[in-house]
N, C-alpha and C positions, 0 to 999 in steps of 0.2 A: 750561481755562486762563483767570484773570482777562483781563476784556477790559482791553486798553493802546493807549496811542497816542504817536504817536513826535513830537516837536518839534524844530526845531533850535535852538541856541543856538553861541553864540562859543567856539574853543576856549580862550582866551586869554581868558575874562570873568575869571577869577580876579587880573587884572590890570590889571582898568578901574580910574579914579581913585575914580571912587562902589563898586566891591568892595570896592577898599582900604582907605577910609574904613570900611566896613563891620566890614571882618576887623578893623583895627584894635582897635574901639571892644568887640568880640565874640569875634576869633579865629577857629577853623574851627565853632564851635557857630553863627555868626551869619551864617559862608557859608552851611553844609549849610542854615539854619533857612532862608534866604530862596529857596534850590530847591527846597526841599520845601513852599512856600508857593508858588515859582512853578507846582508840578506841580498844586496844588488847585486854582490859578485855571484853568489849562486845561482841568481837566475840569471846571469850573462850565460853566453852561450860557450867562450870562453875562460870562464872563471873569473875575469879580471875587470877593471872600470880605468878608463883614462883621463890622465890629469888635466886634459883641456875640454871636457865636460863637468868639472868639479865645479862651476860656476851653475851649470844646470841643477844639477845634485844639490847643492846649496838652496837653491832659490828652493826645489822641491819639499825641503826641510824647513825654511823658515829660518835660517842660518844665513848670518855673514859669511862670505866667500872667504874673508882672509881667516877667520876663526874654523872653518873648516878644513882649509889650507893646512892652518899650521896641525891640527887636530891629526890630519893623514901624513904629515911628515913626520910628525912624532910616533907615530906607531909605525911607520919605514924605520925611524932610530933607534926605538927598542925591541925591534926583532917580530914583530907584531903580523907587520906587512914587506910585502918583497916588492922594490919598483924598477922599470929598465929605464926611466925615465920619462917614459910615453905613459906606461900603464902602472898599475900597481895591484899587487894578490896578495893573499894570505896562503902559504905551503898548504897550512893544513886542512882550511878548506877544501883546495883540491884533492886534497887524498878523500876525504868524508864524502865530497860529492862524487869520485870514481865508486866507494862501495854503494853509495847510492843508487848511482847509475846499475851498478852489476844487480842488485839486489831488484829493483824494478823489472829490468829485462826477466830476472826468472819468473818473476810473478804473472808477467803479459807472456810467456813463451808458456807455463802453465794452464793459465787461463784461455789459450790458443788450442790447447792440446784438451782440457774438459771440453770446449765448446763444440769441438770436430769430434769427440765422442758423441756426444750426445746428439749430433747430426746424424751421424752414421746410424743412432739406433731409433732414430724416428723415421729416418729413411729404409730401416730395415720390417720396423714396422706398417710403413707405408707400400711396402711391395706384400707384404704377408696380407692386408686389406685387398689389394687390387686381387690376389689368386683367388680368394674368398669369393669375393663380387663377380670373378670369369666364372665359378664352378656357376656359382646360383648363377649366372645370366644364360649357362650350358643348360640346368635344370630347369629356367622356365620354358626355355626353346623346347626342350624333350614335353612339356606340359603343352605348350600350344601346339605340339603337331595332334598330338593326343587326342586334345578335345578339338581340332580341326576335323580329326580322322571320325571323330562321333559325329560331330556336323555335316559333315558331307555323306553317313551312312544315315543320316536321319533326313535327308534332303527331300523324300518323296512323302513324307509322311504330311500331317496336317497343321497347321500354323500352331496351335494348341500343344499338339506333341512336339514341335521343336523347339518351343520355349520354356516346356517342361525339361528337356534333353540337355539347353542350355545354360539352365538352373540347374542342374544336376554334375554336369562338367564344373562348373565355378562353385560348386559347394566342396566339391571333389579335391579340385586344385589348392583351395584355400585350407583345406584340415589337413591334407601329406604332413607327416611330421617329420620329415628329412629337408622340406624348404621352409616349416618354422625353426628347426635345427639351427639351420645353415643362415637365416636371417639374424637371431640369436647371437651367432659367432660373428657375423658382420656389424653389429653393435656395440657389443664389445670391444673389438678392435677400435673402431670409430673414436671408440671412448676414452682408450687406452693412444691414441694420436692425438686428441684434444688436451690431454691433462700434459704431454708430454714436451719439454722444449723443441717447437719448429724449428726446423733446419734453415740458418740463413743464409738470407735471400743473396740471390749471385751481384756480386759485382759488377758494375758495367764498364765497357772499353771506354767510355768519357770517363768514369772514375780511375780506372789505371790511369788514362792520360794527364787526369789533371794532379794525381798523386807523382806523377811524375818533373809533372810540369811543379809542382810546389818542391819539390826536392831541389831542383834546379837553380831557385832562389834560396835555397840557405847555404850557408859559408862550406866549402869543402871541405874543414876541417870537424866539418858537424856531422855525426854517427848516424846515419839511418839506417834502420830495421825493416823487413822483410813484413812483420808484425804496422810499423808504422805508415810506410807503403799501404796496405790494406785497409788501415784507422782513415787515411786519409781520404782513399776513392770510397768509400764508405760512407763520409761525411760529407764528399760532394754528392752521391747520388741523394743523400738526406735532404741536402739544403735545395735541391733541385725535384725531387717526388713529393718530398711531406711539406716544405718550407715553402717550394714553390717559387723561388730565387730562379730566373735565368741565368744559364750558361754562360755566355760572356761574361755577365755583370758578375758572376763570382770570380771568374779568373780576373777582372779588372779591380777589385777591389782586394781580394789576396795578392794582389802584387803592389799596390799601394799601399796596405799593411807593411808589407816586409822590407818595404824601399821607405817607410816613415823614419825618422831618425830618434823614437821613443822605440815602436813597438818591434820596427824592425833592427835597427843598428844598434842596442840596447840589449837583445835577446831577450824578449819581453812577448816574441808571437813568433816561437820556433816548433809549434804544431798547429796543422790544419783542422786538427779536431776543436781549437777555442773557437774555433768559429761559432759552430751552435754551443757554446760553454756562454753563462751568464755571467755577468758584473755583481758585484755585489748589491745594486741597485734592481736585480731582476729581467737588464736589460743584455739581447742578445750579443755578444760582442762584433758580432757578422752587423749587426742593425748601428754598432758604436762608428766603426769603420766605412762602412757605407756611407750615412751622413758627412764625417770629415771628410769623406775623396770626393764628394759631390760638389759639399763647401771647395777646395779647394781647384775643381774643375772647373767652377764658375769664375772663379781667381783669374786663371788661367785661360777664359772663355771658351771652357767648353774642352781644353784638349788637355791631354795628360804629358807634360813636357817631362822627358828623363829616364822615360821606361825604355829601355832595352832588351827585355827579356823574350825570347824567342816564343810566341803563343802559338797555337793550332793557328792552319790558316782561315778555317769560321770565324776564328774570334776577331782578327784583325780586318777579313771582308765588313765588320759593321763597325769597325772604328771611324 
């Protein structure tokens, strides 16, 4: 499923005096144009959309460029949107989407904090197993000397009576009701590890790196988390263990995402986690990417013209 995100806005905006002025001048093509413009800005990465991509934006919509034009200068003149000349925002978006933002981080600083509980207490139950399992591996050693000590005192006797002796030790060992006890408790536990959330699995030093290396590529102005860092090296050990994606070929295709002028200069692929996020079509977005940078490598014959961004040095020994 396409990654989304949820805003709030007024249910009654269709009735502020600056909509009005709007609908007026426009009708419902001039409402819809200005939430479908509000919806861009929020997923920019700085809040804002620039006025010489508004020919892009247009074409996206199905809209004449000068009808969308004037559509965004009239909501600049009734107070609507704020522009420097370059760019153009709405105030009050920015404010909605800063409580956004705060409100998210608690959820994931939350959800950070259950998870490391629930670590901590299957790893506490995993050590209470392992004592279990030393006692009884102490109790059958004390068993085998036992019935060794019978064996070796039955040595002289007759092939008859030591298989009888032998049978008689293994009957011996197997009824003790202190190592059916203690096997009992080791069941248990087992059982009580199974049902219980596993502790996850470690991070790897290519996951840090490339979580780092992906931070590298988004705009300084852009907030990263401690939490997000870990989403990231997480999703690359994913797409490389379960996915089965090579190493280079993710970092050369995350860096053609974020250097595209839709998904990266648009702020449209400012987390490493859409990679394995799906389209609304079913299809991986990692799988969407990879094909255009392919496409566009044969363009190119073969090489990647523009990239600058400083990689491990494995990844550029096979470029």
């Amino acid at each position: 499923m396409k990654e989304a995100y949820y805003f709030s806005h007024d249910t009654n905006a269709r009735n502020d005096e600056k909509i009005l002025c709007l609908r007026a001048d426009y009708g419902i093509t001039g409402y819809g144009a200005f939430w479908i413009l509000i919806e861009m800005m929020f997923e920019n990465q700085d809040t804002q959309l620039s006025h010489k991509h508004v020919k892009g934006i247009a074409y996206s919509l199905n809209m004449e460029v000068e009808l969308l034009t004037n559509i965004i200068n009239s909501c600049v003149e009734y107070g609507l949107f704020v522009s420097d000349g370059d760019n153009f925002w709405s105030e009050s978006l920015r404010t909605r989407k800063g409580t956004y933002i705060n409100k998210r981080e608690k959820k994931v600083e939350a959800g950070l904090k259950s998870a490391e509980a629930r670590r901590l207490k299957a790893l506490e139950n995993s050590e209470q197993t392992s004592n279990f399992a030393e006692q009884d591996s102490n109790l059958a050693q004390t068993n085998g000397n036992y019935a060794k000590a019978l064996l070796e005192q039955n040595s002289n006797t007759s092939d008859v009576m030591f298989e009888q002796n032998l049978n008689s030790v293994s009957t011996e060992l197997n009824s003790e009701p202190t190592k059916s006890n203690k096997l009992k408790e080791i069941k248990v536990k087992e059982k009580e590890i199974f049902n219980s959330s596993p502790p996850k699995s470690e991070i790897s030093e290519e996951g840090k790196e490339y979580a780092n290396f992906f931070k590298g590529l988004l705009p300084p102005t852009q907030k990263v988390t401690e939490a997000d860092l870990k989403n990231w090296a997480d999703t690359f050990d994913k797409l490389v263990r379960i996915d089965k994606r090579s190493m280079d070929e993710v970092y050369q295709v995350t860096e053609w995402a974020r250097k595209d002028s839709f998904w990266g200069e648009q702020g449209n692929f400012l987390s490493a986690c859409k990679l394995r996020n799906k389209s609304k079509d079913g299809v991986l977005y990692y799988d969407i990417f990879l094909q255009k940078f392919n496409q566009e490598r044969s363009r190119n014959n073969g090489t990647n013209s523009g990239q600058q961004i400083q990689r491990p040095d494995w990844i550029k020994a096979k470029e």
